[in-house]
C-alpha positions in Angstrom: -74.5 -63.3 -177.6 -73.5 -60.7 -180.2 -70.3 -58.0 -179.8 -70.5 -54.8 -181.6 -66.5 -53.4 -181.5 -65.7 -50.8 -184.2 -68.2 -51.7 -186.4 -67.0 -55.5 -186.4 -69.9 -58.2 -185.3 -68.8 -60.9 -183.0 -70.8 -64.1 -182.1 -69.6 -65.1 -178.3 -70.5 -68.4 -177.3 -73.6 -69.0 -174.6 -72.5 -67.8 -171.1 -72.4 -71.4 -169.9 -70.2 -72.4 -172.9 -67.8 -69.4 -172.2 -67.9 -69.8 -168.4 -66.5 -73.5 -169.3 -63.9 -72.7 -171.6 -62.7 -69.4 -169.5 -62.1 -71.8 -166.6 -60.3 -74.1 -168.7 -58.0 -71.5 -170.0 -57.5 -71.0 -166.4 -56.5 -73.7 -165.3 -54.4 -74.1 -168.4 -52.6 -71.0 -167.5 -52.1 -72.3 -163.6 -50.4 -75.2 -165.2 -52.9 -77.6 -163.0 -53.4 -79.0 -166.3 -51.4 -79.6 -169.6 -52.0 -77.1 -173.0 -52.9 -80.4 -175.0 -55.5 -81.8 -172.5 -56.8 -78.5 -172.4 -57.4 -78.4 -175.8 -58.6 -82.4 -176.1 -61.1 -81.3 -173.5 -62.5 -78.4 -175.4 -62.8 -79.7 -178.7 -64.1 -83.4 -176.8 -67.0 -80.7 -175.5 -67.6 -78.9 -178.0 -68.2 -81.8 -180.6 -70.4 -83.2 -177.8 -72.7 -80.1 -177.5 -72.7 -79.9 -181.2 -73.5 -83.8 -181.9 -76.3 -83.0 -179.0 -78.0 -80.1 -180.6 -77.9 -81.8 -184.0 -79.7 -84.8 -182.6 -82.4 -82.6 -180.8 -83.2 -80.9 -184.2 -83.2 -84.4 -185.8 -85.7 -85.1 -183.2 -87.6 -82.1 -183.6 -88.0 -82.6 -187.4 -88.9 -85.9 -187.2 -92.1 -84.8 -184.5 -93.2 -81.9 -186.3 -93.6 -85.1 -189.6 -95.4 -87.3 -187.5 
Protein backbone atom coordinates (compact mmCIF):
# COMPACT_ATOMS: atom_id res chain seq x y z
CA UNK A 1 0.00 0.00 0.00
CA UNK A 2 1.33 3.36 -1.10
CA UNK A 3 0.91 7.00 1.01
CA UNK A 4 0.91 10.10 -0.74
CA UNK A 5 1.55 13.03 2.29
CA UNK A 6 2.91 16.39 1.00
CA UNK A 7 4.31 15.14 -1.92
CA UNK A 8 6.42 12.42 0.07
CA UNK A 9 5.74 8.53 -1.19
CA UNK A 10 5.34 6.06 1.59
CA UNK A 11 5.31 2.19 1.08
CA UNK A 12 3.08 0.71 4.21
CA UNK A 13 3.35 -2.75 4.75
CA UNK A 14 0.32 -5.34 3.64
CA UNK A 15 -2.68 -4.88 5.92
CA UNK A 16 -2.05 -8.25 7.52
CA UNK A 17 1.62 -7.34 8.16
CA UNK A 18 0.46 -3.93 9.74
CA UNK A 19 -2.49 -5.37 11.60
CA UNK A 20 0.33 -7.74 13.32
CA UNK A 21 2.80 -5.26 14.08
CA UNK A 22 0.02 -2.54 15.28
CA UNK A 23 -1.15 -5.16 17.87
CA UNK A 24 2.22 -5.78 18.92
CA UNK A 25 2.95 -2.15 19.56
CA UNK A 26 -0.11 -2.60 21.62
CA UNK A 27 0.54 -4.74 23.63
CA UNK A 28 3.97 -3.43 24.03
CA UNK A 29 2.47 -0.21 25.19
CA UNK A 30 0.04 -2.21 27.79
CA UNK A 31 3.19 -3.51 29.16
CA UNK A 32 1.56 -7.24 28.73
CA UNK A 33 4.80 -7.78 27.08
CA UNK A 34 8.37 -6.49 27.32
CA UNK A 35 9.90 -3.65 24.57
CA UNK A 36 12.76 -6.30 23.68
CA UNK A 37 10.43 -9.31 23.12
CA UNK A 38 8.44 -7.03 21.23
CA UNK A 39 11.03 -6.23 19.01
CA UNK A 40 12.61 -10.12 18.87
CA UNK A 41 9.13 -10.97 17.76
CA UNK A 42 8.93 -8.51 14.95
CA UNK A 43 12.16 -8.79 13.47
CA UNK A 44 11.80 -13.14 14.17
CA UNK A 45 8.48 -12.44 11.71
CA UNK A 46 9.62 -10.42 9.49
CA UNK A 47 12.86 -12.41 8.52
CA UNK A 48 10.33 -15.31 8.35
CA UNK A 49 8.00 -13.69 5.80
CA UNK A 50 10.95 -12.52 4.02
CA UNK A 51 12.97 -15.98 3.97
CA UNK A 52 9.28 -17.31 2.80
CA UNK A 53 8.73 -15.02 -0.11
CA UNK A 54 12.37 -15.54 -1.23
CA UNK A 55 11.83 -19.29 -1.35
CA UNK A 56 8.50 -19.01 -3.34
CA UNK A 57 10.29 -17.00 -6.05
CA UNK A 58 13.16 -19.50 -5.92
CA UNK A 59 10.44 -21.87 -6.57
CA UNK A 60 8.81 -20.03 -9.13
CA UNK A 61 12.06 -19.52 -11.15
CA UNK A 62 13.02 -22.84 -10.97
CA UNK A 63 9.29 -24.00 -12.60
CA UNK A 64 9.13 -21.41 -15.16
CA UNK A 65 13.10 -23.39 -16.25
CA UNK A 66 11.73 -26.70 -16.22
Amino acid sequence: MTVHIDGLRIELPPIDQLAFLAGLGILTALELIEWPIALAIGVGHELARSRHGKVLREFGEALEEA
